[in-house]
SERO-4910 file (N, C-alpha, C, O; in steps of 0.05 Angstrom, whole numbers):
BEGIN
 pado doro    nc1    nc2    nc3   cac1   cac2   cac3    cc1    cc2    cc3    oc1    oc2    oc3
  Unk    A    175   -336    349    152   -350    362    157   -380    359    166   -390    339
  Unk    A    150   -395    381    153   -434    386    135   -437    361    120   -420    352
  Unk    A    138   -470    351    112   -467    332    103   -492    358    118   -509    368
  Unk    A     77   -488    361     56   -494    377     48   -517    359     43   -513    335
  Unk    A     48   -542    369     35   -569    347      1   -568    355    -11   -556    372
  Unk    A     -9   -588    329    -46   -572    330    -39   -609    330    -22   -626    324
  Unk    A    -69   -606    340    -82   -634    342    -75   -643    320    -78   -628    301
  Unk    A    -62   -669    316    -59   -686    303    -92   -697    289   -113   -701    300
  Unk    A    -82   -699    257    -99   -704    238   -102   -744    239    -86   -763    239
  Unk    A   -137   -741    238   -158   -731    219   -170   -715    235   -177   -723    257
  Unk    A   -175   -688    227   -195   -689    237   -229   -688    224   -230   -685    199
  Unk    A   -250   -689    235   -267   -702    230   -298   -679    229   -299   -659    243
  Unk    A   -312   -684    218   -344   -665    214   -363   -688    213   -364   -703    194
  Unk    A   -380   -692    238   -400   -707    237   -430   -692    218   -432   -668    223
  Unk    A   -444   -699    204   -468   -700    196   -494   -682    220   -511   -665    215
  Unk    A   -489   -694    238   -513   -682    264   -507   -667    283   -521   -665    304
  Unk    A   -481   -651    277   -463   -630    300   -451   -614    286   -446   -619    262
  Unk    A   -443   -591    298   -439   -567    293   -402   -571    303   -386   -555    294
  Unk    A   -395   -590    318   -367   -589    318   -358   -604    295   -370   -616    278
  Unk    A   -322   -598    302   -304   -605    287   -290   -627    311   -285   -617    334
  Unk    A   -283   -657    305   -271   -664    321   -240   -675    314   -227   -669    295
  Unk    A   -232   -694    338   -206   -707    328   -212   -738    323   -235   -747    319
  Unk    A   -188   -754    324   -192   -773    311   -207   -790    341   -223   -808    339
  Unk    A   -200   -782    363   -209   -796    391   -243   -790    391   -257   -808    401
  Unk    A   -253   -769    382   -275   -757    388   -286   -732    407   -308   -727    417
  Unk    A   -258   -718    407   -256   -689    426   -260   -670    406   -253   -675    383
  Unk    A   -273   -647    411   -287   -625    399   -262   -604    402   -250   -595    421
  Unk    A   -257   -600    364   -228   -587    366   -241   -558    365   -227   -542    376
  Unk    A   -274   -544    350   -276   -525    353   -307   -532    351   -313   -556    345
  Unk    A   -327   -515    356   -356   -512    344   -359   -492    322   -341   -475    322
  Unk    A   -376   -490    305   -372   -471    290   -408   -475    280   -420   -496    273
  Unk    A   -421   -436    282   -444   -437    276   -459   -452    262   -450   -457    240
  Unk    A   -484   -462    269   -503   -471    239   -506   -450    219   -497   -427    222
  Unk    A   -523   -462    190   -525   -454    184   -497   -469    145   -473   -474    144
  Unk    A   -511   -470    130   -500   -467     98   -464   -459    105   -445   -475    103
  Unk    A   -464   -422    115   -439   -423    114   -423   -434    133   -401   -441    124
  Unk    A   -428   -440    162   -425   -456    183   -415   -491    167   -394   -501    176
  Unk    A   -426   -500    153   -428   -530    139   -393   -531    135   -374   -546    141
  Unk    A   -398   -494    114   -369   -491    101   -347   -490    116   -326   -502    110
  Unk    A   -353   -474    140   -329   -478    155   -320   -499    166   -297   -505    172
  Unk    A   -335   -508    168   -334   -540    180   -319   -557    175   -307   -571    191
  Unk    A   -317   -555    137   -306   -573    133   -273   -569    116   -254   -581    108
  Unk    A   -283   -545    118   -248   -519    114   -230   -526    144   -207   -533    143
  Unk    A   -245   -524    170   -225   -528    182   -218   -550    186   -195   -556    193
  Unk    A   -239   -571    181   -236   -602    183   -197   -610    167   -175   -618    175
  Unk    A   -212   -599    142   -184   -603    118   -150   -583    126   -129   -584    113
  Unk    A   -154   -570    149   -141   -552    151   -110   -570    157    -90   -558    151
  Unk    A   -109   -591    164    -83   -610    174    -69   -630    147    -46   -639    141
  Unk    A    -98   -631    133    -94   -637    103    -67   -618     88    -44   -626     82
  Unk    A    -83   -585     85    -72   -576     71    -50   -567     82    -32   -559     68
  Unk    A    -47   -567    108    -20   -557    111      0   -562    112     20   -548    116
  Unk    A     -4   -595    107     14   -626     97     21   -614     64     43   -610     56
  Unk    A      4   -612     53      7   -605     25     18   -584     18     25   -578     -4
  Unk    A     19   -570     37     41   -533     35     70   -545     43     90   -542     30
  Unk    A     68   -553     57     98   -561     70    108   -574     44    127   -564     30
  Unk    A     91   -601     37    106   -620      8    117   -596     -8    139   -591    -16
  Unk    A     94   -585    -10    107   -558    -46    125   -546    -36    144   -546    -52
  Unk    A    130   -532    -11    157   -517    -10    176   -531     -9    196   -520    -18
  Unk    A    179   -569      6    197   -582      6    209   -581    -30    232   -576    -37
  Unk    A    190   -586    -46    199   -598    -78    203   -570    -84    227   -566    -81
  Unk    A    196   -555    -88    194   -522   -108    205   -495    -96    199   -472   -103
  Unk    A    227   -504    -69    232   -477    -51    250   -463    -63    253   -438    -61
  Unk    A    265   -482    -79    287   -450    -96    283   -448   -121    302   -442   -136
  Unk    A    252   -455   -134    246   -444   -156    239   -414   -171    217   -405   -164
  Unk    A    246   -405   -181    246   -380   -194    229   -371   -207    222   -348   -210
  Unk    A    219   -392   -218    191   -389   -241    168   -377   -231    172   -365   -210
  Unk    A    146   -376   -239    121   -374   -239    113   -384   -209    100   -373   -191
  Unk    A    127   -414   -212    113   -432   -180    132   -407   -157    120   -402   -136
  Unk    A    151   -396   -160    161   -380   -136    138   -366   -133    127   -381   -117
  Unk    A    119   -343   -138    103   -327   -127     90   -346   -108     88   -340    -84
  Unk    A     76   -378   -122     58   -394   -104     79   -400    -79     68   -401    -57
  Unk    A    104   -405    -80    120   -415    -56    114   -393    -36    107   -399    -13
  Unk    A    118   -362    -44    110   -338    -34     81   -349    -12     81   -354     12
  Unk    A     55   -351    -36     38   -352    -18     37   -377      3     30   -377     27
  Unk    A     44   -392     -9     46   -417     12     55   -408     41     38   -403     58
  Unk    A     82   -408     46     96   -392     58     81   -372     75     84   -375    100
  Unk    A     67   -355     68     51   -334     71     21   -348     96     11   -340    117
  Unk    A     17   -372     77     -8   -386     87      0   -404    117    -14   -403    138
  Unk    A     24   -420    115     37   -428    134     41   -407    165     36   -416    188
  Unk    A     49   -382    161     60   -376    179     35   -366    185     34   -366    209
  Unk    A     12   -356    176    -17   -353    187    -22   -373    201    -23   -368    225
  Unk    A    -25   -396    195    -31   -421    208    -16   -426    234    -28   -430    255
  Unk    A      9   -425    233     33   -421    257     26   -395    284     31   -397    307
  Unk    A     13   -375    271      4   -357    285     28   -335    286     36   -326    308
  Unk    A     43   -326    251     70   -321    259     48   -287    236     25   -279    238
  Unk    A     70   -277    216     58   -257    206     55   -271    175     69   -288    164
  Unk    A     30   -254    166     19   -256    141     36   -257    120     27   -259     97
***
């Protein structure tokens, strides 16, 4: 599978809306009201965050053996979810 590039980060959670935007001010998703709605909000907001921060750890820790290998596992694991590849 191509890997498909996602809107370029920040992206952003206003206070008085139910979207998630970009850094221009385009609505990257809506996501319900509501407490757990808030949560998602700001999970997917961070989602360009963390996936900067998956990439770093497998760059430094990819042929570690230790303990951090299972986490390279999930990393790995978490990435290609994100990619839209398999779990």
């Amino acid at each position: 599978m191509s890997d498909p590039k996602h809107t370029q980060k920040p992206w952003l959670v206003k206070p008085d809306s139910i979207d998630v935007f970009d850094k221009y001010g385009y609505t990257i998703c809506e996501v319900y009201k509501g407490k757990e709605g808030i949560a998602n909000r700001r999970l997917i907001a961070a989602a360009p965050d963390m996936m900067a921060a998956l990439d770093r750890i497998l760059e430094k820790f990819d042929d570690d053996e230790s303990i951090q290998g299972h986490c390279i596992c999930d990393a790995r694991a978490a990435i290609a979810k994100a990619k839209g590849g398999e779990e």
